[in-house]
Structure formats: C-alpha cells, structure tokens
C-alpha positions in Angstrom: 47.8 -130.3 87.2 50.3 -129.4 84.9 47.6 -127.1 82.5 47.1 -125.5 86.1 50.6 -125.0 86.9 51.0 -123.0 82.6 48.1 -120.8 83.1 49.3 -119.6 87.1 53.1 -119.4 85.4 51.4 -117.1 82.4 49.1 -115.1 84.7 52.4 -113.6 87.1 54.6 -113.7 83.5 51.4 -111.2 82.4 50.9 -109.4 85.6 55.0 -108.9 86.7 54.7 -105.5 84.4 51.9 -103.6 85.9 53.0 -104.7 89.7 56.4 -103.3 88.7 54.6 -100.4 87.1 53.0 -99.8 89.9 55.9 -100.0 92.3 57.8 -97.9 90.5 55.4 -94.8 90.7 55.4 -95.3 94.4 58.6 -94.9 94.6 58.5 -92.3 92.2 56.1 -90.2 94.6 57.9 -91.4 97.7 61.2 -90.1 96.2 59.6 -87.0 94.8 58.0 -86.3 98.4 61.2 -86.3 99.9 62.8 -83.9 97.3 60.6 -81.4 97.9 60.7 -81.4 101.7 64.3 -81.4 101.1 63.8 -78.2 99.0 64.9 -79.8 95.8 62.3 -78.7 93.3 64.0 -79.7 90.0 64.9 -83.5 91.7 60.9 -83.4 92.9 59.5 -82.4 89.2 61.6 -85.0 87.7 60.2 -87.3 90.3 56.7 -86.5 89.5 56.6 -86.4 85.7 58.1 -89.5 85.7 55.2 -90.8 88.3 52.8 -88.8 85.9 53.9 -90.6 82.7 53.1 -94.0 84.7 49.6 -92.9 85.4 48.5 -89.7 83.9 45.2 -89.5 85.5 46.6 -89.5 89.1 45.5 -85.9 91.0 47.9 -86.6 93.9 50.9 -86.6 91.4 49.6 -83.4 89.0 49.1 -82.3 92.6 52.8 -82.4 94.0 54.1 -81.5 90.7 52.3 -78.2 90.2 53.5 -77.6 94.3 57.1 -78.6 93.2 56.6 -76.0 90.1 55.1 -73.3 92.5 57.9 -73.5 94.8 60.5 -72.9 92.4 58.2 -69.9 90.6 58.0 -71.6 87.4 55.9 -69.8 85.1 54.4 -73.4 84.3 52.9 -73.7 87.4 49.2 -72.0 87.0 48.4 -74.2 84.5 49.7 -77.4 86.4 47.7 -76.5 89.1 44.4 -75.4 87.5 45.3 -78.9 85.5 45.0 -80.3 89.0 41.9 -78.6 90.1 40.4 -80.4 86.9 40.9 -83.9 87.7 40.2 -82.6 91.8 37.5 -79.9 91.6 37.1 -80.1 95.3 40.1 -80.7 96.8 41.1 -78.1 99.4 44.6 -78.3 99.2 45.0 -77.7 95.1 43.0 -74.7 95.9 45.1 -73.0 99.0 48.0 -73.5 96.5 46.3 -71.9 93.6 45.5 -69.4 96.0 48.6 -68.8 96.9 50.0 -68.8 93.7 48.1 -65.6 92.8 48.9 -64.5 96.6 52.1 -64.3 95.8 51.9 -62.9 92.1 49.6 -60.0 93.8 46.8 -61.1 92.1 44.5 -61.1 95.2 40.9 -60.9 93.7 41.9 -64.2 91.9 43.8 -65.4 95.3 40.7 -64.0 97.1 38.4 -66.8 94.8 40.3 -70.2 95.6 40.6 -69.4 99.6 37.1 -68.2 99.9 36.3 -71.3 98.0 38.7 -73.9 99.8 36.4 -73.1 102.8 33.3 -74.1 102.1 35.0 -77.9 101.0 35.6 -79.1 105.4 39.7 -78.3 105.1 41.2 -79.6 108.1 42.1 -76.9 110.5 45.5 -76.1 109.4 44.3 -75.4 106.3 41.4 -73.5 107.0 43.8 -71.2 109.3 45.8 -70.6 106.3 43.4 -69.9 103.9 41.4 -67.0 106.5 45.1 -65.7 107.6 45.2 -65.2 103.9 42.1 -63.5 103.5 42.8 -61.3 106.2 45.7 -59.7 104.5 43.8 -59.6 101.0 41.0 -57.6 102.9 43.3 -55.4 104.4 45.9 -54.6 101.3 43.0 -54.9 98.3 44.6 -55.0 95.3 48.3 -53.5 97.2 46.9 -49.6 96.9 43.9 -47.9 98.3 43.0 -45.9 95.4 43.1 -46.3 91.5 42.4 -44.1 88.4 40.9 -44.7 85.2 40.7 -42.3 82.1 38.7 -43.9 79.0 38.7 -41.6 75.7 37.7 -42.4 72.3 34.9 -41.6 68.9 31.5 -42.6 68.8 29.1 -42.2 65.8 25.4 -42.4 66.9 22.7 -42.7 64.4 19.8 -41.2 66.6 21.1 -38.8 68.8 17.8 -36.9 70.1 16.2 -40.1 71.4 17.9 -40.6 74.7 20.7 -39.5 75.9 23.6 -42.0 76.9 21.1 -43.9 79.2 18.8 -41.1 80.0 15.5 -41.2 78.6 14.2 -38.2 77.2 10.4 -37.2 77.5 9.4 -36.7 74.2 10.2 -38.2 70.6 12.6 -35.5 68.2 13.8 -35.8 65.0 16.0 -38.4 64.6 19.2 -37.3 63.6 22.7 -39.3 63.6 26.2 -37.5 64.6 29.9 -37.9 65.8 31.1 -37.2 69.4 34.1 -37.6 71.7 33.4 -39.2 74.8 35.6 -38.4 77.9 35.6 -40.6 81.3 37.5 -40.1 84.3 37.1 -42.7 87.6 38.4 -42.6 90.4 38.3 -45.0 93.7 39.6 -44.9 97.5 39.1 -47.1 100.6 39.0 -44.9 103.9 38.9 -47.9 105.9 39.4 -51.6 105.7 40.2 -54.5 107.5 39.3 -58.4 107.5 35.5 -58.0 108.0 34.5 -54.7 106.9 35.8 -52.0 104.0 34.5 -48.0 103.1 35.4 -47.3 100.0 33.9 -44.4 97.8 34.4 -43.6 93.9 33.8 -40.3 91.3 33.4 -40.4 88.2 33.0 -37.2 85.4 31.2 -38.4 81.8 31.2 -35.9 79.1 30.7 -36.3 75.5 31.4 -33.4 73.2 29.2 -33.7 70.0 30.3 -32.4 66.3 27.1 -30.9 65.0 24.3 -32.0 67.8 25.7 -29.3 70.5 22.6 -30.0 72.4 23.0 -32.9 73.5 26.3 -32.7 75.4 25.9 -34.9 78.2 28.0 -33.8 81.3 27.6 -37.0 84.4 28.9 -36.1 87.8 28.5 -38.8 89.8 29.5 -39.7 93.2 29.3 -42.9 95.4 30.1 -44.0 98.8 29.9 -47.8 99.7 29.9 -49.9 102.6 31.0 -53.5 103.2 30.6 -56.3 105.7 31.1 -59.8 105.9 28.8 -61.9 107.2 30.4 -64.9 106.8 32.9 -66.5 104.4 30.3 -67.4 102.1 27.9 -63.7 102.2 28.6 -60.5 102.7 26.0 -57.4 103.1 27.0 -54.2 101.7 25.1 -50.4 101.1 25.6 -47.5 98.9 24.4 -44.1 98.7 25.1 -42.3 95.3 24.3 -38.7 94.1 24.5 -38.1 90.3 24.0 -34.8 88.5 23.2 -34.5 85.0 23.5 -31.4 82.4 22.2 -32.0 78.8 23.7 -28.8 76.6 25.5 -26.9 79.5 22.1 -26.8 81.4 20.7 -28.7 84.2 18.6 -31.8 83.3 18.3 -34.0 86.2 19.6 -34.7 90.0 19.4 -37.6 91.9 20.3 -39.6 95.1 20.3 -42.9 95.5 20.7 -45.4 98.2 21.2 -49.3 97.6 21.5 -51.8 100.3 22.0 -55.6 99.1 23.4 -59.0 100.0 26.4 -61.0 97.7 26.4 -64.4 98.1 29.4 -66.3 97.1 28.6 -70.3 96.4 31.5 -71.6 94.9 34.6 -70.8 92.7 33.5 -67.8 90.5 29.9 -68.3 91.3 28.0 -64.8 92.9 25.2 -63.8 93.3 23.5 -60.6 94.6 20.2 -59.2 95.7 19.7 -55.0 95.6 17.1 -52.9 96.2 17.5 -49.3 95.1 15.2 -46.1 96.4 16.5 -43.2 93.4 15.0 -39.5 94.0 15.3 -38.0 91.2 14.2 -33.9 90.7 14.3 -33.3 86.8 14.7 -29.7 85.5 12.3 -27.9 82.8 14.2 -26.6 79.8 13.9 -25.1 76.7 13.7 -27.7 74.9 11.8 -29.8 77.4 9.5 -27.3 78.8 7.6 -29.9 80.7 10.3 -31.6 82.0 9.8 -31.8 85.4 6.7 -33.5 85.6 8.6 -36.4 85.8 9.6 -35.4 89.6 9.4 -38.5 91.9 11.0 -41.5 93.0 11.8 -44.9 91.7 11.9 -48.4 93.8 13.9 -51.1 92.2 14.4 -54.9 93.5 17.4 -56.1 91.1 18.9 -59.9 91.1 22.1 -60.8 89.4 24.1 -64.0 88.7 27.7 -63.9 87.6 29.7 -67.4 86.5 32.9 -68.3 85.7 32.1 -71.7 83.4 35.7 -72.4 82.6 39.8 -70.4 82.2 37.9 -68.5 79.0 33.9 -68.3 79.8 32.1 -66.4 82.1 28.8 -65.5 82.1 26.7 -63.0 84.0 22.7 -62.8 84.1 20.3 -60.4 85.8 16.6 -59.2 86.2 15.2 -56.2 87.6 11.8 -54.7 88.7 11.3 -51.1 88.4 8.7 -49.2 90.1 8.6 -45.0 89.2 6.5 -42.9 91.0 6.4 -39.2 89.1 4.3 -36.2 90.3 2.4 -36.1 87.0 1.3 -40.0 87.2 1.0 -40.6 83.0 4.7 -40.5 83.9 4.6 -42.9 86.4 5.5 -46.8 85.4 6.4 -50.1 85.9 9.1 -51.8 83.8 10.5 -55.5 83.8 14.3 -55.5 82.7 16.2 -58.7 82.1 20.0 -59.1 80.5 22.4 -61.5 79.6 26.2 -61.5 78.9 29.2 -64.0 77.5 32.6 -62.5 78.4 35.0 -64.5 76.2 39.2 -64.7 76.9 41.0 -64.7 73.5 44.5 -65.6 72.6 46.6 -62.4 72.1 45.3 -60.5 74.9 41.8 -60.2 73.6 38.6 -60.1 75.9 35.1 -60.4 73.9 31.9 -59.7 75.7 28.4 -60.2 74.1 25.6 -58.7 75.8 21.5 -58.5 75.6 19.0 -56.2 77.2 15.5 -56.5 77.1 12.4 -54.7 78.8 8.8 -53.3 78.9 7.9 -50.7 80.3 4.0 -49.7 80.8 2.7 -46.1 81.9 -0.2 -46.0 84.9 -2.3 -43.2 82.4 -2.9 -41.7 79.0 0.0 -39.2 78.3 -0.6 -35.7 76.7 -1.8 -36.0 73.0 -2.2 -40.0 73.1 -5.4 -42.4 72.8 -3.6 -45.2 74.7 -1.7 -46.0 78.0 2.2 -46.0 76.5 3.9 -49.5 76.3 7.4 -49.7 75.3 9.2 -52.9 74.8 12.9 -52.5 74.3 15.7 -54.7 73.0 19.9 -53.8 72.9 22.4 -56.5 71.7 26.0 -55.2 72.0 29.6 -56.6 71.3 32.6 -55.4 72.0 36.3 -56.7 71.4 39.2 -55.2 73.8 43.0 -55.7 73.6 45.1 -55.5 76.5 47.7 -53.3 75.0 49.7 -53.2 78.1 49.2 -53.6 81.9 48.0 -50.3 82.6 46.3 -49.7 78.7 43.7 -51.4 76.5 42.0 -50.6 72.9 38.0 -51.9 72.6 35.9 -51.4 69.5 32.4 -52.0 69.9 29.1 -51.5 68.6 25.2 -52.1 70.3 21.8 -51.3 68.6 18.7 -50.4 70.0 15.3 -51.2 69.2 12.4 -49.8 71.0 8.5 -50.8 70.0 5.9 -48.5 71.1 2.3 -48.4 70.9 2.5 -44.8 70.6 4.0 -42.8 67.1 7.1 -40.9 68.0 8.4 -43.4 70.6 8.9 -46.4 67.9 12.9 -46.0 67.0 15.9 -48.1 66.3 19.5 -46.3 67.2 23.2 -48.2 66.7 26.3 -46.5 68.0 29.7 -47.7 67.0 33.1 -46.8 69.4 36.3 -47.2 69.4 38.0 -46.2 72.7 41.0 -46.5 74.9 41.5 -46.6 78.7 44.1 -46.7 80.8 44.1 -47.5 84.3 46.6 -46.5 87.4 
C-alpha cells in the first residue's frame, strides 16, 4: 500500500508541470483572444508568442499571431502567416487572411491566389462570402489601373545571325555569320471592359532589332492582340484571342499572320494552373530578294498546346508544356508536323534577384522531298537558356542572359548550333 501510495505521489509530482504547462497556454490564447477583439494587437502578440514558446507546433496560435501582426500592419506579418499556412496547408481561414494581407498591400494577383484557393477547401459561408466579395473587387480593379507599359532595351551578340531570325525560321540555310545588335521592345496593355466574371483586354507590342554589320536581318514585329475572358467557375475559366502579327526582315515585308486561340485555364490549388489552347495561324509569307521562293510556304498551321505552371515553394516555381504542330503550306515539301516540349525553374534570390532556367526541345518532319534534297527533312532541335534579373527598383530591372541552340538535320545546310548572349533593361509603368 504504501509502494502504491510513492509511485501515485511521484506520478502528479511528475505530471504538475506539463498540466500547468498546458493551462497556462490556454490562458495564454484565451487572454490573447480577448486582446485582439479588444483591438489591442501589441497585448495579443505578447499573448501569443508567449502561447507559441509553450508549444511551437500549435497552427491555431501561429494563426492568431500572424492575424494580431496583420492587424497592426507589421511588416512581420507575411512571413507569420505563410509560417502558418505551413503547419495548416488547408486551412481556409490562414488563407482569407493571407489573402487579404496582399488585398490590402495591392498585391491582388497574389491576393487573387489564396481566395481563389480558400474556396475550393468547404469555408463556411461567411468566409466564402468574403473571399468572392474579394474577388469581385480584384476582377473589377486588376492590378489598380487598366493599362500598363513596358519598354525593354539592351545588346545582343549572336553568333549565327542568317539562320533564323528571332523566332522566325528562315527557308534556306546561309552562311553563318555572328554579329552585334540593339534590340528595342515596347508593350503595351488595356482592359476595355471588366467585371467579376468576364474581362476584354487587348495588348501591342513593336520588336525591332537594329544590327551592326548584318543590316539584313533587321527584324521589325508589329504585333497586336485582343483577348477575351470568362469564368466559369472559381476553379476554370475559358478565354479566346485573336492576334495579327506583321513581320519585316531588312525594311521589307517577310511574313503576315492572324491568329485565333481559344482555350480553357484550370486552376487546382495554390499556384497550380493549367491550360489547354488550340491555335489556327494563317500566315501569307512574302518572296524577296533574298528568298525568292519565299512564299511557297503560304498556308495555315493548327496547334493543340498544354501547359503546367507550379509554385513548389516562397522561391521555386516551375512551369512545363507540350505542343503539337500541324503546318499546311501551298507547296507541301513545306508542309510538317512538329512535336515541341519545354521546361522551366524560375528561382527567387536574396537581393532582388529572379533566376530562370529553361529547355526546349522538338522535331520537326516535312510531308515530301524538298528542292535539291535525297531525303524527307527531319530536324530535331534543342535550346537551354538562363537568365539572371535584378529588380533594380519597382518600376526597373537589369537581366543578363544567354541560350544556345542546336539543331540536327538529316539534310547539309540545316545542321547549325547558334548562342546569343544579352544584357537588357526594362522598365515597366
């Protein structure tokens, strides 16, 4: 009896500290709770870091602190909250408040993310009234403007100009040759109409690069692009495009074309998209001098493209895509069918630094024989590119970069490798 009596008296000696350990965060919450309904922010954070310290790993207390440092627009209070989301990943109410956090900081693509987000976890009803009251007023004020400007400037050096033009192939292999050029690019965006379900918006954009010995190859890019948006519901929305781009390679005309572009964005979780496109391009290419032949590459192009982009964590996002390309060209050895895949790693550095890693790959094959070859042409082509930008300033950033191409071909004259190095800078309004 009295061996019974010692081991009970040890057992509440033993236990006595984690009862009163565990009483005193109650209160600690219970006292914190009340602070902040009182308005008393700095009483409520004292409340719950002490509460915290007690038992780090609790989500309700990271919670009410991060709510405690939102309310008194502490700068601290992003990363208390996104500290919450961690140990919480789906709770609804950490992410109406990291919604509104970036709500109220203007920030509404990010604010945008955590309601859309918060609705597919079952909030109860006030919070699901909140979070689509929110999104209403994101939909209808964008970004707090209905039109922005962006001038990018900067050097390139190019080690095989005559290949292809900035993205436009040409139709016959030239002499490699390498040169320096100034590259020029103005955007511009509007909406013409938005509200919480639906948004017009339209965009320009002028490309010009201005080459040191290669005058030839100046590339001038008009291109214009007028896009429609609905949603669907909060998860998808349906959107369409119709573009018209006009190309001049030297001063002279080298290509028009119109595209239109109708497609479905889903959105499945917290930076997690993905989109379906299909594109129907016309495209009426002009003969030159130098490309006397050129438009026997008239026709049209169908392309079915699928993209992925994912935020992993604060720092990673990746993005991922595949498209089939069908052309259709007057003269058919011109005609093709191509398989393109690519794959990127956007990193966030300290300092204001964004990294972004990038692959492309394809093959191409040609339906016939073209002029002067034995074989149908098959080209299979690889780019890897990296580029590191610093965030000068809100409105300016610095990027160096560099990418190199490779392109095998079963055919001589289409076999070439081509590397371009930049250094630009954009500013944005």
């Amino acid at each position: 009896m009295l061996r019974k009596l010692t081991i009970l008296c040890a057992f509440c000696l033993l236990s006595a500290p984690a009862f009163a350990t565990e009483a005193d965060f109650e209160k600690r919450m219970a006292r914190g709770v009340a602070a902040l309904d009182a308005g008393d922010t700095t009483r409520a954070q004292e409340e719950f870091r002490g509460a915290i310290k007690e038992h780090p790993k609790d989500h309700e207390a990271a919670l009410y602190l991060a709510i405690a440092l939102n309310r008194a627009n502490d700068p601290a209070a992003e990363a208390a909250l996104k500290t919450a989301l961690r140990l919480e990943p789906g709770s609804p109410r950490i992410n109406l408040e990291l919604g509104s956090y970036y709500y109220n900081h203007n920030m509404y693509d990010e604010a945008g993310d955590y309601f859309e987000n918060l609705l597919t976890l079952n909030p109860d009803p006030g919070m699901k009234a909140a979070a689509e009251r929110y999104l209403v007023n994101i939909r209808r004020q964008g970004s707090g403007k209905r039109w922005g400007v962006t001038l990018t400037g900067g050097m390139q050096y190019d080690t095989n100009v005559p290949l292809a033009a900035d993205g436009v192939q040409l139709p016959v292999g030239i002499e490699r040759k390498g040169d320096w050029r100034g590259v020029l690019n103005l955007g511009l965006t509007g909406v013409a109409y938005r509200d919480g379900e639906q948004e017009l918006s339209g965009s320009y954009s002028l490309y010009q690069t201005l080459h040191l010995h290669l005058t030839d190859f100046n590339l001038t890019q008009n291109l214009l692009d007028v896009t429609y948006k609905r949603r669907l519901s909060p998860l998808l929305f349906a959107k369409a495009s119709v573009g018209f781009e006009s190309i001049l390679l030297g001063g002279k005309q080298f290509v028009n074309d119109y595209r239109i572009t109708p497609g479905l964005i889903a959105t499945f979780r917290e930076g997690m998209t993905t989109g379906l496109e299909y594109r129907f391009r016309g495209s009426t290419f002009k003969n030159t001098t130098m490309f006397p032949t050129n438009a026997e590459r008239n026709g049209v192009t169908h392309s079915i493209m699928l993209s992925h982009r994912q935020r992993l964590s604060e720092i990673l996002n990746v993005r991922a895509g595949y498209t089939f390309e069908r052309e259709l060209a007057d003269v058919s050895s011109w005609s093709s069918s191509a398989h393109l895949g690519n794959a990127g790693l956007a990193v966030s550095l300290p300092g204001a630094l964004l990294l972004d890693l990038s692959v492309d790959a394809g093959t191409r094959k040609y339906d016939e024989i073209q002029g002067g070859a034995s074989d149908i042409r098959t080209d299979t082509t690889v780019t890897g590119a990296a580029s590191l930008t610093w965030q000068a300033a809100e409105h300016l950033g610095v990027s160096v970069g560099y990418h190199h191409t490779n392109n095998a071909s079963n055919i001589n004259g289409y076999e070439y490798s081509r590397g371009i190095t930049s250094i630009m800078f954009q500013g944005r309004y």
